[in-house]
C-alpha positions in Angstrom: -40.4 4.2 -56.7 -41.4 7.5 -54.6 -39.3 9.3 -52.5 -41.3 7.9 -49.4 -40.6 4.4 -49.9 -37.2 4.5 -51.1 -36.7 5.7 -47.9 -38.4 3.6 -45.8 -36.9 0.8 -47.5 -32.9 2.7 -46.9 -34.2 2.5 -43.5 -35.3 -1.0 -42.9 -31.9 -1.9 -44.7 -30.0 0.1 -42.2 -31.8 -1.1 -39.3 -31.1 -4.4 -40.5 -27.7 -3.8 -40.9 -26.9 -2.0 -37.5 -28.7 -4.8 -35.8 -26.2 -7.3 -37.7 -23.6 -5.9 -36.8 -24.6 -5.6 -33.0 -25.8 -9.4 -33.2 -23.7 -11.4 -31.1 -21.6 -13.9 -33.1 -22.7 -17.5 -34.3 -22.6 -20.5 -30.9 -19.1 -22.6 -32.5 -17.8 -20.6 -35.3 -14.6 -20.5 -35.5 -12.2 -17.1 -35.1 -10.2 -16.6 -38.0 -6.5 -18.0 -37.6 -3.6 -16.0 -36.5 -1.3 -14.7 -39.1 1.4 -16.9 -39.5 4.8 -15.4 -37.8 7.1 -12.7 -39.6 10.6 -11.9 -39.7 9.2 -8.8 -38.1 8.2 -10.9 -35.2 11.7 -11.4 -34.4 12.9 -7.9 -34.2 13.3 -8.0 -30.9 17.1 -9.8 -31.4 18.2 -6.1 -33.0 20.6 -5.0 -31.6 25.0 -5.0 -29.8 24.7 -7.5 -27.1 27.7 -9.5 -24.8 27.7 -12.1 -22.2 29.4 -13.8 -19.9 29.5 -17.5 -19.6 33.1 -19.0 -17.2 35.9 -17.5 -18.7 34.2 -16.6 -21.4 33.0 -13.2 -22.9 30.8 -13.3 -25.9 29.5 -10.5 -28.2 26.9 -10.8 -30.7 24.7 -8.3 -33.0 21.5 -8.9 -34.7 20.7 -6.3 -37.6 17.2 -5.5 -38.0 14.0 -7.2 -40.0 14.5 -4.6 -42.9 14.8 -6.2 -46.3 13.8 -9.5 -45.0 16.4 -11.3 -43.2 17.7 -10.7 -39.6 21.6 -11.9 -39.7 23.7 -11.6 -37.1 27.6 -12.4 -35.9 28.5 -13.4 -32.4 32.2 -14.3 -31.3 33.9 -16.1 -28.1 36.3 -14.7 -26.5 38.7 -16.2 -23.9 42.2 -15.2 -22.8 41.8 -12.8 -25.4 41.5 -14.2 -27.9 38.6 -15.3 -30.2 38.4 -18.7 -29.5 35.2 -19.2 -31.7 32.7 -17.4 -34.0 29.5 -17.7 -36.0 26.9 -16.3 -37.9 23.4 -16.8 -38.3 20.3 -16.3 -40.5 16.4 -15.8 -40.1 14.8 -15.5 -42.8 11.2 -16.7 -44.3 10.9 -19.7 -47.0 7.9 -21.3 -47.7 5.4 -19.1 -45.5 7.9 -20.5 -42.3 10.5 -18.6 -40.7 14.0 -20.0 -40.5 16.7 -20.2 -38.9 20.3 -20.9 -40.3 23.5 -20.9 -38.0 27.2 -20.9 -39.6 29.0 -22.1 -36.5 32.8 -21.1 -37.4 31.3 -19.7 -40.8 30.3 -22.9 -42.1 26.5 -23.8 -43.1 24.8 -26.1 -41.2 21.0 -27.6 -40.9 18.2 -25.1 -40.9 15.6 -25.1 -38.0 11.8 -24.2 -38.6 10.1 -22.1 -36.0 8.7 -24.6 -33.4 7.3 -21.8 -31.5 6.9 -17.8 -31.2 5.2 -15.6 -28.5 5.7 -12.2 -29.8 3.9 -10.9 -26.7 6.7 -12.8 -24.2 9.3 -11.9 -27.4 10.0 -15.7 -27.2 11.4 -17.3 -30.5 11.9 -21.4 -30.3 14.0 -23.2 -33.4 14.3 -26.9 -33.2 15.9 -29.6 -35.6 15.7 -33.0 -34.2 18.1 -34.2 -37.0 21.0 -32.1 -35.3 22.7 -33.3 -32.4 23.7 -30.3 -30.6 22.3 -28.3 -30.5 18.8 -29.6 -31.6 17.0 -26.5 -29.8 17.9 -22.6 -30.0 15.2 -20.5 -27.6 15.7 -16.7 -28.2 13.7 -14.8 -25.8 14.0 -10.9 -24.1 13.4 -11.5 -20.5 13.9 -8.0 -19.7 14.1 -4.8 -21.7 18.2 -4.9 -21.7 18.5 -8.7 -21.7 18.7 -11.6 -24.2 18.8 -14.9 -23.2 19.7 -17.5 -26.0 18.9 -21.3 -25.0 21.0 -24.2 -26.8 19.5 -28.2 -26.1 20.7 -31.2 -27.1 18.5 -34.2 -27.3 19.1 -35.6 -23.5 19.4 -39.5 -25.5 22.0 -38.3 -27.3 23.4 -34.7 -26.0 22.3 -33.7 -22.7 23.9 -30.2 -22.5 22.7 -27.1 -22.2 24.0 -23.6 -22.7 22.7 -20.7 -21.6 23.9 -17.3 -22.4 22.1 -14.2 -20.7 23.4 -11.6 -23.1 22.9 -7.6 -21.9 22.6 -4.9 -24.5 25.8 -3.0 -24.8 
């Protein structure tokens, strides 16, 4: 092939591809899905945090996502004295992330992600099989602030506990 075509065909291709690219996208096709959530997702937890809830004064820290896992301690204080403690675990298994509390260092049932809005830093873990709490919301409603969210199935457990945590 000659110079001249080979270029008039490099230009019809380019053309062609320019005008592809430009061409406004297929009536119903589907947008790719989101990526599934991280443990990344949840760094927003990171960090010395402590509450006040009655007569009680809590304090809890959440390492970071590094190496995979967030885990975190939290303790109750009252009278002061540590009245209870726990730890927990976020981690990924199975292409979900996971959440694992110890409550006084013992294992209990793990709860799947129900829900994330990294853009509102909102994290929701539910296990239906627990009775309280069946629900843990993790969410920063301001910059400083943590609020933690623990439901019980109103059937069986109709409490609630909220803990509006500021960073220390």
């Amino acid at each position: 092939m000659s110079p001249a075509p080979l270029t008039r065909v490099l230009l019809v291709l380019s053309t062609v591809a320019v005008a592809a690219a430009a061409w406004p996208p297929a009536v119903g096709r589907a947008e790719p899905p989101p990526a599934p959530p991280r443990i990344a997702d949840l760094g927003f937890l990171e960090g010395a945090w402590t509450a006040t809830l009655e007569a009680s004064t809590w304090e809890a820290c959440y390492t970071s996502a590094t190496g995979g896992e967030v885990l975190s301690a939290t303790k109750e204080i009252k009278g002061g004295k540590v009245v209870t403690f726990d730890y927990e675990r976020f981690f990924e298994k199975d292409g979900k992330l996971i959440f694992t509390p110890f409550p006084g260092g013992r294992k209990s049932l793990e709860f799947p992600l129900a829900s994330l809005d990294a853009a509102a830093k909102k994290a929701v873990f539910e296990n239906p099989a627990n009775d309280f709490p069946m629900r843990f919301t993790y969410q920063r409603t301001a910059e400083r602030t943590l609020r933690v969210t623990l439901e019980g199935d109103p059937a069986r457990s109709p409490m609630t506990i909220v803990l509006d945590f500021k960073r220390k």
